[in-house]
Structures are given as C-alpha cells and as structure tokens.
C-alpha positions in Angstrom: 0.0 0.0 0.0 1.0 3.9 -0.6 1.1 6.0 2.3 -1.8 7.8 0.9 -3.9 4.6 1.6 -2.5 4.6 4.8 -3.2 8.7 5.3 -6.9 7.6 4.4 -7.8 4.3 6.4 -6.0 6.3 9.4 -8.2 9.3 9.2 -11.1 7.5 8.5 -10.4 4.9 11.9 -10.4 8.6 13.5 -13.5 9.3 12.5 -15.3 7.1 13.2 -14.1 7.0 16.7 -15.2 9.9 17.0 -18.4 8.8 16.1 -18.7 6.4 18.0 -17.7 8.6 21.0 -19.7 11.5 19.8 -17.1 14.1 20.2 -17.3 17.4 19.8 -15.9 19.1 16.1 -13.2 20.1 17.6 -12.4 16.6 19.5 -13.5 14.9 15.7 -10.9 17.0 13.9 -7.9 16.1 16.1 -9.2 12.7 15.9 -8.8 12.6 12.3 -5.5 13.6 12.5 -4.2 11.5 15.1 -5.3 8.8 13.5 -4.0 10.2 10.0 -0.5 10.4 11.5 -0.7 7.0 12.8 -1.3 5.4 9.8 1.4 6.5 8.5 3.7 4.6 11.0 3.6 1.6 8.9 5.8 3.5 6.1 8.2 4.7 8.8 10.6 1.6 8.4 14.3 1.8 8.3 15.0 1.7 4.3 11.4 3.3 3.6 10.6 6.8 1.4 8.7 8.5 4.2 11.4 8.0 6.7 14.1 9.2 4.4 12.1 12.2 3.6 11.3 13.3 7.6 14.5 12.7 8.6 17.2 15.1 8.6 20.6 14.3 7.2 23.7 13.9 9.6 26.1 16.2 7.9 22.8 18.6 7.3 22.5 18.4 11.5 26.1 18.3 12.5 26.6 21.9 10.3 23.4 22.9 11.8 25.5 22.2 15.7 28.5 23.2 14.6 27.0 26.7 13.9 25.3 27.4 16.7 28.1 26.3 19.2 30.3 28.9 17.3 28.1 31.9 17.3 
C-alpha cells in the first residue's frame, strides 16, 4: 500500500471513533488527525521513502550544531 492509503484508512479509523464517542468538532478533527498520523507509521521503516524524507541528514544536523556552538 501507498502512504496515501495509509493517510486515508488512518483518518477515516479517527472518525469514526469519533463517532462512536460522539465528540465534539473540535475533538472529531484532532481525531482525524491522530489517526491520519498513525497510519502512517507503517511506512516509517528503516530503508522506507517516508522515513528518508522526515529525517534530517547527519552532515545537514552536525553543520546545523556546529553553527550554533560557534556563534
């Protein structure tokens, strides 16, 4: 599966949690999104596209430290 199938079945398991609870919209909405987010974990292997694109590079985070300890 895509990640956007994952995005999908995620948000949708939110909702209708929040259904089932019968939340209020505000409650619903982060829901939704907590569930979007966690179905994305399944693409968040080791070797995977989405972890390679979240993740910031060593030598990108070392530069990144480096500069702040000198200025």
């Amino acid at each position: 599966m895509k990640g956007s199938a994952h995005l999908a079945i995620g948000g949708a398991t939110g909702l209708v949690t929040a259904m089932y609870l019968q939340t209020d919209p505000l409650s619903t909405a982060s829901l939704i999104g907590i569930g979007a987010v966690a179905g994305l974990a399944p693409d968040l292997d080791v070797n995977g596209k989405l972890a390679n694109r979240i993740t910031i590079r060593k030598s990108g985070l070392f530069c990144f430290l480096l500069y702040v300890a000198c200025c």
